[in-house]
Residue frames as qw, qx, qy, qz and C-alpha x, y, z in Angstrom:
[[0.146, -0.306, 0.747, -0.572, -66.03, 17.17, 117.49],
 [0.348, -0.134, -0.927, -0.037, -67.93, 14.12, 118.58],
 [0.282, -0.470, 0.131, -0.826, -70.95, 14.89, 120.12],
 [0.111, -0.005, -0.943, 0.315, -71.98, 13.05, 123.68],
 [0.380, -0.357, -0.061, -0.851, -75.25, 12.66, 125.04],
 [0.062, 0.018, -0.904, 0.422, -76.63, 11.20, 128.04],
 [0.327, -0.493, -0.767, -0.250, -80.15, 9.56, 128.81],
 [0.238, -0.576, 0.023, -0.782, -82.72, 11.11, 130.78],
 [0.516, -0.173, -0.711, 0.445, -81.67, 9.15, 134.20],
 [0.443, -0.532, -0.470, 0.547, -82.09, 12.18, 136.50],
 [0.114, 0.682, 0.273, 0.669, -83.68, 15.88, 136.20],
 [0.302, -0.644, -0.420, 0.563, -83.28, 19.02, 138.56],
 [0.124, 0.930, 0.328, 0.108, -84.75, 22.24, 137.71],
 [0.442, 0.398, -0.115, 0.795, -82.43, 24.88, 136.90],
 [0.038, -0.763, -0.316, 0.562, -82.61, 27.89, 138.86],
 [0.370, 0.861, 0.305, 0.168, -83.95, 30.76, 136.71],
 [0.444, -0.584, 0.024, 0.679, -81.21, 32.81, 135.86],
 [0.158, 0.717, -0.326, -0.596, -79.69, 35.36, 133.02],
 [0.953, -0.009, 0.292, 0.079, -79.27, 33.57, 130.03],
 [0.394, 0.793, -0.280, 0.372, -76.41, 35.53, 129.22],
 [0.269, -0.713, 0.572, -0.304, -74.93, 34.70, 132.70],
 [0.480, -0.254, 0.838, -0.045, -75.09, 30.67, 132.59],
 [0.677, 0.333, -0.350, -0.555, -75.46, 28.01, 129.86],
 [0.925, -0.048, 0.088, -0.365, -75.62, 24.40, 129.75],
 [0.140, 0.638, -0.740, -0.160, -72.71, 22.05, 129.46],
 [0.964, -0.004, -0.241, -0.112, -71.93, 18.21, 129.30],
 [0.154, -0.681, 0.697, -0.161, -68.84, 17.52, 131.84],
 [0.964, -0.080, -0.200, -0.153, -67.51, 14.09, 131.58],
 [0.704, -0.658, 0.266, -0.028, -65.21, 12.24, 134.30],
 [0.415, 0.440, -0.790, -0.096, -62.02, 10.35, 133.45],
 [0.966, -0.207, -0.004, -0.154, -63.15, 6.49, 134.96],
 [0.842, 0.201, -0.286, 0.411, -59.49, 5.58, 134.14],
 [0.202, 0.653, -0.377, 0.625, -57.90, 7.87, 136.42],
 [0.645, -0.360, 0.323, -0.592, -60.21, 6.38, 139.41],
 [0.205, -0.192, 0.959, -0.042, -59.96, 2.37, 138.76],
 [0.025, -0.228, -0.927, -0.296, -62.66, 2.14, 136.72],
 [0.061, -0.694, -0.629, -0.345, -65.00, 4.39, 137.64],
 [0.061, 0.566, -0.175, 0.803, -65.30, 8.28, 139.20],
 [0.651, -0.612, -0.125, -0.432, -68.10, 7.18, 141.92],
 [0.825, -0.414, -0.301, 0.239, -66.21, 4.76, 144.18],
 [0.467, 0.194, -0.204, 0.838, -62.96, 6.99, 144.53],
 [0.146, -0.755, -0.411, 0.490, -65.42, 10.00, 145.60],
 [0.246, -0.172, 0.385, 0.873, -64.75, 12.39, 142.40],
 [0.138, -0.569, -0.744, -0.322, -68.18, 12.55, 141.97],
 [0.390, -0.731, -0.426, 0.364, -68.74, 13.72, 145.73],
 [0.278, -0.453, -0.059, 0.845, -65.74, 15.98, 145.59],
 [0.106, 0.229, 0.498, 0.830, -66.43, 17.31, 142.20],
 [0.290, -0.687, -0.303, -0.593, -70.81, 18.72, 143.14],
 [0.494, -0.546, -0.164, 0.657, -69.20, 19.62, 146.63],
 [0.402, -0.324, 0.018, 0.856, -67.40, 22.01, 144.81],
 [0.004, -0.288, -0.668, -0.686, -69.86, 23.02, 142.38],
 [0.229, -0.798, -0.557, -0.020, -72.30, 24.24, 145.53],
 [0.285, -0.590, -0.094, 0.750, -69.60, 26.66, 146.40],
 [0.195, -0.244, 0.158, 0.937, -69.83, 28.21, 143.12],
 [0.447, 0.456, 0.132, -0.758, -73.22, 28.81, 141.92],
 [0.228, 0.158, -0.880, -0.386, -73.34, 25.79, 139.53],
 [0.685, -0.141, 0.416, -0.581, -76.16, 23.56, 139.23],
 [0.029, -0.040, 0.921, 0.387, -76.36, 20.44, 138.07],
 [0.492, 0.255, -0.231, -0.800, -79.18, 19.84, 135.47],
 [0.968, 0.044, -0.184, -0.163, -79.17, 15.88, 134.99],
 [0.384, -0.552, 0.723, 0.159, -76.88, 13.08, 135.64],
 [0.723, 0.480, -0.291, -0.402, -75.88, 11.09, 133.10],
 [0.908, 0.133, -0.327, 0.226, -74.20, 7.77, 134.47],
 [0.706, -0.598, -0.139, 0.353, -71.30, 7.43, 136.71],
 [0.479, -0.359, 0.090, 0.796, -68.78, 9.74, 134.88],
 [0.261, 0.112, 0.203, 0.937, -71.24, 12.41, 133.28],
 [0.071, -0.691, -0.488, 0.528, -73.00, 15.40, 134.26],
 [0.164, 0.631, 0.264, 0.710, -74.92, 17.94, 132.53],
 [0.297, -0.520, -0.317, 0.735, -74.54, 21.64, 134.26],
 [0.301, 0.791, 0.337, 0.412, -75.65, 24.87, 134.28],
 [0.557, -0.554, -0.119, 0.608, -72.79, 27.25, 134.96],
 [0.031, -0.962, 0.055, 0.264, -70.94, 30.60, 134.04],
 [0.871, 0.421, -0.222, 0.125, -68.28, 30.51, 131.96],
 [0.031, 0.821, -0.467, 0.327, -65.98, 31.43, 134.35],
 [0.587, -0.463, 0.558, -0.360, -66.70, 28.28, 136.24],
 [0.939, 0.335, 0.016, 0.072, -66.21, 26.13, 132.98],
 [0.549, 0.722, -0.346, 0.239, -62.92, 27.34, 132.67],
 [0.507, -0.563, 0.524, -0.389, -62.17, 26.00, 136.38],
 [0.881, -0.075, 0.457, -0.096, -63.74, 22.54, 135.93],
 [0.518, 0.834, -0.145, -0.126, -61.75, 22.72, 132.54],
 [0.243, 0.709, -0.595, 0.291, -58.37, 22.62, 134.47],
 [0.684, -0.421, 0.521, -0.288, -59.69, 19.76, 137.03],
 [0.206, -0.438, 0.868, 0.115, -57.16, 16.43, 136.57],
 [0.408, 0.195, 0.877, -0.165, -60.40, 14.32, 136.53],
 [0.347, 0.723, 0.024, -0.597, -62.09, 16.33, 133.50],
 [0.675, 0.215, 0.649, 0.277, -62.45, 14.39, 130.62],
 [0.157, 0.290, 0.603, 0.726, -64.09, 16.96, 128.24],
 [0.056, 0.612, 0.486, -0.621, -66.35, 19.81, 128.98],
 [0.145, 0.166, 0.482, 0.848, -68.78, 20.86, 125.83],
 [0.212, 0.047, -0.183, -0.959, -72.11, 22.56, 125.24],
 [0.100, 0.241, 0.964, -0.053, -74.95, 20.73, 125.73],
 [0.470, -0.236, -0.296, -0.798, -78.82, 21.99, 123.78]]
């Protein structure tokens, strides 16, 4: 698998949690589903909207269609099934 990484544009402290309860990911947008890009459509907005309801944080941004998180897996397996969801892996 191809691995992605994204520059160090933007940093927010995790909150301190288990690290058996949340690990790090790389979530990237689809741009082609939006007209070229996730931000103008709001899929950006809607997408760390929904991420405050579930205890997710985000960890960096990486550009307009990827975000590194730190979530549960239960909430990877959510953003997993969102339309706009390009690829959701592991991030060190």
């Amino acid at each position: 698998m191809r691995q992605l990484s994204c520059g160090p544009l933007w940093r927010r402290r995790a909150r301190k949690e288990s690290a058996t309860s949340t690990r790090t990911y790389l979530v990237r947008l689809d741009p082609d589903l939006h007209g070229g890009s996730a931000t103008p459509r709001g899929v950006r907005t809607q997408f760390f909207d929904w991420l405050a309801t579930t205890g997710a944080e985000v960890v960096q941004l990486c550009g307009a269609d990827r975000v590194v998180i730190s979530a549960p897996p239960e909430v990877i397996d959510q953003i997993r099934d969102f339309e706009y969801v390009l690829d959701v892996e592991l991030h060190d």
